[in-house]
VOGU-3710 file (C-alpha; in Angstrom, 3 decimals, decimal comma):
1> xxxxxxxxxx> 20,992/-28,351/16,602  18,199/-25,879/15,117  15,286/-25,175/17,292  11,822/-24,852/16,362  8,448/-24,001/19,145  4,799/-23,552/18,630  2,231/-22,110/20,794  -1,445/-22,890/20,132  -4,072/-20,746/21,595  -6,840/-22,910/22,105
11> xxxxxxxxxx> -9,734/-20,781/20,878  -12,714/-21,603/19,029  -10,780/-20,502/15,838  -8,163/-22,955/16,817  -5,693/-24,515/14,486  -6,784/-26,926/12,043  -3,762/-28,779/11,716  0,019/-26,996/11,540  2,915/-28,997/10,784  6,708/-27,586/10,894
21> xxxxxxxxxx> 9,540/-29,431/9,714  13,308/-27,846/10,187  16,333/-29,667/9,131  17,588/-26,503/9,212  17,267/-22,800/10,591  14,297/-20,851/9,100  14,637/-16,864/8,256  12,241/-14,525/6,582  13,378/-11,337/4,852  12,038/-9,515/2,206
31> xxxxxxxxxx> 12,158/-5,784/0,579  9,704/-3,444/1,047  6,386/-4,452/-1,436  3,430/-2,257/-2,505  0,987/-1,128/0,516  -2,484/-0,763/-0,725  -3,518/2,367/1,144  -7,424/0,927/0,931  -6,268/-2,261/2,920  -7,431/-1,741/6,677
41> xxxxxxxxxx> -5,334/-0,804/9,169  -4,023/-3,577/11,491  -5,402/-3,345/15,044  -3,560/-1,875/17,755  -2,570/-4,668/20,076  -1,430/-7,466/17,683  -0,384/-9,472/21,331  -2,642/-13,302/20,815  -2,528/-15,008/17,601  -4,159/-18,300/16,774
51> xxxxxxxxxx> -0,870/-20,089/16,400  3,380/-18,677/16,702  6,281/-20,686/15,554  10,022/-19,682/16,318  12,136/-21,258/13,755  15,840/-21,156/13,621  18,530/-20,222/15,727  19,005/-16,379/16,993  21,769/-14,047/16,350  23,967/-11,544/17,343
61> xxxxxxxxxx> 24,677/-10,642/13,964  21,074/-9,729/12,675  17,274/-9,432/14,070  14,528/-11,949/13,584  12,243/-11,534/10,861  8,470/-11,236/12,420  5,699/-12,559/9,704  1,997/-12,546/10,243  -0,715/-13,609/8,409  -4,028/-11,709/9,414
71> xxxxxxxxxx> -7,917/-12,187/8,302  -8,787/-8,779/7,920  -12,616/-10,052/6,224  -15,587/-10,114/8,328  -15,562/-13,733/7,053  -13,748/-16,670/8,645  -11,253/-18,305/6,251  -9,384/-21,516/6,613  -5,642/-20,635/4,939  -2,975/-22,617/4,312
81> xxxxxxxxxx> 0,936/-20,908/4,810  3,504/-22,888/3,233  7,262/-20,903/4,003  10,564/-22,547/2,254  13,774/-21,256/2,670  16,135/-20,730/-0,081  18,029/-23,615/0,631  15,803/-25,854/0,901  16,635/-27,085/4,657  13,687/-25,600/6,006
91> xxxxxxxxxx> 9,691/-25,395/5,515  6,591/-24,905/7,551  3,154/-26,108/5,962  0,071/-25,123/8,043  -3,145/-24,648/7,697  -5,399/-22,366/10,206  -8,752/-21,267/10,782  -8,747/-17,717/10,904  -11,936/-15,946/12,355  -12,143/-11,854/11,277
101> xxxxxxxxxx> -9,005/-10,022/13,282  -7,025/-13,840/13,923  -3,128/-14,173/12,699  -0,233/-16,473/12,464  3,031/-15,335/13,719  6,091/-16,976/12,163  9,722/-15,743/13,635  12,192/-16,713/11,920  15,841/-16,707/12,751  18,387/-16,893/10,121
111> xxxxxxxxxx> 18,983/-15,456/7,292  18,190/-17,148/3,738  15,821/-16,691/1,123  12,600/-17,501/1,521  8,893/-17,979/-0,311  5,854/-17,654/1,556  2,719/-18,655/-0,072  -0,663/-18,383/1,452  -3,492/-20,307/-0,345  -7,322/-20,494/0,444
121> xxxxxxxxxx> -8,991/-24,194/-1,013  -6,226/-24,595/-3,154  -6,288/-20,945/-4,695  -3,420/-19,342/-4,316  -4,229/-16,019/-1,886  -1,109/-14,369/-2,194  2,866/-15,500/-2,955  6,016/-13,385/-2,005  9,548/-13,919/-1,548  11,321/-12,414/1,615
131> xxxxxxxxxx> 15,398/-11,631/0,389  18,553/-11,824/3,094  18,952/-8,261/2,713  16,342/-7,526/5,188  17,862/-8,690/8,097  20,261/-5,639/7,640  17,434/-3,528/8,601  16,954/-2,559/12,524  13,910/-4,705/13,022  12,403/-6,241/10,072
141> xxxxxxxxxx> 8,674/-7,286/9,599  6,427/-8,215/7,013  2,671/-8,176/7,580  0,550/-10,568/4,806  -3,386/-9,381/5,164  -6,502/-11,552/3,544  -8,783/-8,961/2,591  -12,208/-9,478/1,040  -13,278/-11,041/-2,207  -9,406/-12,903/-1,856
151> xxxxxxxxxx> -7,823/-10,118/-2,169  -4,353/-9,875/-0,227  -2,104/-6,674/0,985  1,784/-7,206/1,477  3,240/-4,923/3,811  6,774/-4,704/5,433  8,692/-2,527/7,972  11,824/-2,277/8,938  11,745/-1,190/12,387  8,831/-3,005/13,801
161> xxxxx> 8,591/-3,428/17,939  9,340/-7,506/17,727  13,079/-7,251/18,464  12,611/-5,626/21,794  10,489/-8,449/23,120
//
């Protein structure tokens, strides 16, 4: 049976509404994409998001994928994350309200190919597909930030400090 758990931090920002369906184990992976070197850095202790969902079973044979989705505009912005795997057996379909500095934190398990799209009143804010091939990597991460104007940085890692948690 695949697992799935969300934690809410009940905060002003608060979720709006979140929604995860999994008839099947959820993985991100993805290569490394551009890094805009004007995007802000992201802040030092990363350690409360707004909402975290664990989809998927765990392995021996690979890490989890760690995704967040950060606000990094003074503004607050209502987003909406839609994630489906490859195969089709798992999505998630949220939609947050993100004061300035608030994230999403999506873990995700297995390994398949996935799309992550993050829209803002029906505008698409930024699209990406995450590949298998990352979870070769020691500890892979991919960091999506909302920057002003709608503007959006993709970053990735692959030896972030998630796996050790």
């Amino acid at each position: 049976m695949r697992t799935c758990h969300m934690h809410r931090r009940s905060l002003l920002a608060g979720v709006a509404r979140s929604t995860v369906a999994a008839a099947g184990g959820l993985s991100l992976a993805g290569p490394v994409l551009g890094q805009d070197d004007d995007a802000p850095p992201l802040p030092a202790n990363p350690d409360d998001p707004v909402a975290r969902a664990v989809l998927g079973l765990a392995s021996d044979d690979h890490p989890s994928h760690r995704l967040r989705i950060w606000n990094r505009d003074v503004d607050p912005h209502s987003l909406a994350l839609e994630i489906e795997s490859g195969s089709g057996d798992v999505s998630l379909d949220g939609t947050y309200d993100l004061t300035s500095e608030d994230h999403v934190v999506v873990v995700l398990q297995e390994r398949d190919r996935y799309t992550v799209t993050v829209t803002e009143d029906g505008s698409s804010v930024e699209s990406t597909t995450l590949e298998p091939a990352t979870f070769d990597q020691p500890c892979p991460a991919t960091e999506l930030l909302v920057l002003e104007d709608g503007a959006a940085d993709v970053r990735t890692e692959s030896d972030a400090d998630h796996c050790s948690e």
